[in-house]
C-alpha positions in Angstrom: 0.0 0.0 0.0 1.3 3.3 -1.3 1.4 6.4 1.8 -1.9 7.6 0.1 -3.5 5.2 0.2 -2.4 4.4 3.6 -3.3 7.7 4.6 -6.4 8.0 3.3 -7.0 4.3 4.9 -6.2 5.5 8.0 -8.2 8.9 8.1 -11.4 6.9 6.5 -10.9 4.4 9.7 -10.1 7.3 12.3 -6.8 5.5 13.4 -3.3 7.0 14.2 -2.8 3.2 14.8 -3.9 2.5 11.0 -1.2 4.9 9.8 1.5 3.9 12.4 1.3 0.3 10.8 1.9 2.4 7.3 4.8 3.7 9.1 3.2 7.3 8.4 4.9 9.6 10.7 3.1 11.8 13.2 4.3 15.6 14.3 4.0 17.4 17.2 3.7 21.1 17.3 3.5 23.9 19.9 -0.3 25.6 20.4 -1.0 27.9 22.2 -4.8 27.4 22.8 -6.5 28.0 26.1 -7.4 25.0 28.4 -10.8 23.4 27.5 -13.7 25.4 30.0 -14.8 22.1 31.7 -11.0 21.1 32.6 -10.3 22.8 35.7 -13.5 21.4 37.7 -12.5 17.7 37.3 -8.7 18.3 37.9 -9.3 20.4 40.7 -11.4 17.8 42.7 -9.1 15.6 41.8 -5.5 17.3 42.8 -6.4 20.7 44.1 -5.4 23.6 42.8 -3.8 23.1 39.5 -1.6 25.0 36.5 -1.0 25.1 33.3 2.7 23.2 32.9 2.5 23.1 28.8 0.6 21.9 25.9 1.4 21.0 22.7 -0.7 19.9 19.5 -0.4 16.4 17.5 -0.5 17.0 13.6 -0.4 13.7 11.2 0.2 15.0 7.4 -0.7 18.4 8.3 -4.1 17.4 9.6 -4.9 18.2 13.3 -5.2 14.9 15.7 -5.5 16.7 19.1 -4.2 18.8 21.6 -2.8 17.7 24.7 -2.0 19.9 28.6 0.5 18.9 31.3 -1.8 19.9 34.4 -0.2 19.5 38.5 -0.3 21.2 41.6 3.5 21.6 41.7 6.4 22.1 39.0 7.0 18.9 37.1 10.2 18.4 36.3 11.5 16.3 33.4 13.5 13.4 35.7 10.5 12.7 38.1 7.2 13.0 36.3 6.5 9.8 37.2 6.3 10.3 40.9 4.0 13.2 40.8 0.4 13.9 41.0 -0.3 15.5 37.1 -3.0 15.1 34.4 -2.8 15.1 31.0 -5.7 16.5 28.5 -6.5 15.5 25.5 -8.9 17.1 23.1 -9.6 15.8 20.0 -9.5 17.7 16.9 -11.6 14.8 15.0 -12.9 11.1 15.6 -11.2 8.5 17.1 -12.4 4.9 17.7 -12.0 4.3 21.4 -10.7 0.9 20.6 -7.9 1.9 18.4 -7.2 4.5 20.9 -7.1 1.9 23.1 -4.5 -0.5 20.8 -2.2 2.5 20.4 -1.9 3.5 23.7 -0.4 -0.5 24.4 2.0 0.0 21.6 3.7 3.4 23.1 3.9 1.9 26.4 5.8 -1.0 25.0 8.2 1.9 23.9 9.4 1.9 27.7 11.4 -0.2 30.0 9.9 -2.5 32.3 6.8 -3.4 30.1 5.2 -6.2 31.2 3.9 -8.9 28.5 1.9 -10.9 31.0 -0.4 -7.8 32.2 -0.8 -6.2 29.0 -4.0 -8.2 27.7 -5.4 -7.1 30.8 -4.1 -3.3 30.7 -5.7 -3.3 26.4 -8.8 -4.9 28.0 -9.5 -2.2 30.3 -8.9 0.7 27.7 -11.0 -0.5 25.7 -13.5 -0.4 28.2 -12.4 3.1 29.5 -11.9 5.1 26.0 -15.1 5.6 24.5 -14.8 6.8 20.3 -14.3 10.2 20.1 -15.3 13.5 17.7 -13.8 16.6 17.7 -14.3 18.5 20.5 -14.1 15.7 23.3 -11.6 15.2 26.0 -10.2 12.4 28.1 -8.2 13.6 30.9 -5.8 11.1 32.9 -4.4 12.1 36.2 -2.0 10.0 37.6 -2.0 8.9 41.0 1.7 7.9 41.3 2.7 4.6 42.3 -0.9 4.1 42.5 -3.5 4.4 40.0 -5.0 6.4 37.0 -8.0 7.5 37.2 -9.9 8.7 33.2 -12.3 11.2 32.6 -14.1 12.1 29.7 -15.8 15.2 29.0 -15.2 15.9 32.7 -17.0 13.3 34.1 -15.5 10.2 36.0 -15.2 7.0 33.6 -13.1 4.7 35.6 -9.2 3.7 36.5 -6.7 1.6 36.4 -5.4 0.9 39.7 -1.8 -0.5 38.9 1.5 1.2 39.8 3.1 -0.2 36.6 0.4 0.8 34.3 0.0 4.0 35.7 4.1 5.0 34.6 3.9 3.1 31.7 0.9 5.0 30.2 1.6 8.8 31.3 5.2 8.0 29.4 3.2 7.3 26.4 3.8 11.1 26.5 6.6 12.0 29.3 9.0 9.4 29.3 12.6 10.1 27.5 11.2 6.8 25.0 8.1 8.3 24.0 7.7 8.6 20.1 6.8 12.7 20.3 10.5 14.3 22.1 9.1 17.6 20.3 5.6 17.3 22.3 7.2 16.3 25.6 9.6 19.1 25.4 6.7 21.2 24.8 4.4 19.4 27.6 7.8 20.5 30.5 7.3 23.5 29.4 10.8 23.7 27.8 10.0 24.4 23.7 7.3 27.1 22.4 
């Protein structure tokens, strides 16, 4: 299959994970959009009172995927993300199916050490559940509970977690780990790249 039609395969399907399969590159790029209206009421009932960290937009062949905010209480810093209360925010710029969502998200956190075969049918399982399929303009917020939990929201209301120390790295590094596929967007999520 040419890139085209790969493309066009993918967009017709809604699926970053269609196009990763192509080997269709995704970019990340700085925006500087204000945070979603709803955001602050679930994040604040969940870890107080929050900031802005940084935010950064995923592009694939020009086309707007989503936009996504580092939100915490406290600084995060680059070397020990994963032992802090934050949330990340995702809006969508156009429709996703939860379940490829779901698939996608499994194959980033295989990106990172100390993935675990044996509980990943499980971890898929439960995203599928969790991720619902998304059009533009919808959210799903993760906060992570550090060596605890994750807890998902979409649209601002509750939609479940994942109570599993392991998980709960291995998914926020989909975005902040030094592995993760998008160095641009991360640097942009520490608030280190406009």
């Amino acid at each position: 299959m040419n890139r085209r039609d790969c493309l066009d395969f993918a967009l017709r399907h809604g699926s970053l994970a269609a196009a990763a399969l192509c080997g269709l590159p995704a970019r990340a790029q700085s925006v500087a959009t204000p945070a979603a209206p709803g955001a602050a009421t679930e994040l604040r009932a969940e870890l107080g009172e929050v900031r802005l960290q940084g935010q950064g937009r995923l592009r694939f062949f020009g086309l707007h995927v989503y936009d996504i905010r580092l939100w915490a209480g406290t600084p995060v810093a680059e070397q020990n993300w994963a032992s802090q209360a934050l949330a990340l925010e995702i809006e969508y710029a156009r429709g996703l199916v939860g379940e490829q969502i779901a698939e996608r998200s499994l194959a980033e956190m295989k990106r990172q050490p100390g993935f675990d075969a044996k509980a990943a049918p499980q971890w898929l399982l439960r995203m599928k559940e969790l991720f619902p399929d998304v059009k533009a303009g919808d959210r799903i917020t993760g906060v992570q509970r550090a060596g605890e939990a994750t807890r998902f929201f979409v649209n601002g209301r509750p939609a479940g977690e994942v109570r599993d120390a392991l998980f709960t790295r291995l998914f926020f590094g989909i975005w902040l780990a030094p592995e993760t596929s998008e160095p641009a967007m991360r640097q942009q999520l520490f608030g280190l790249s406009r």
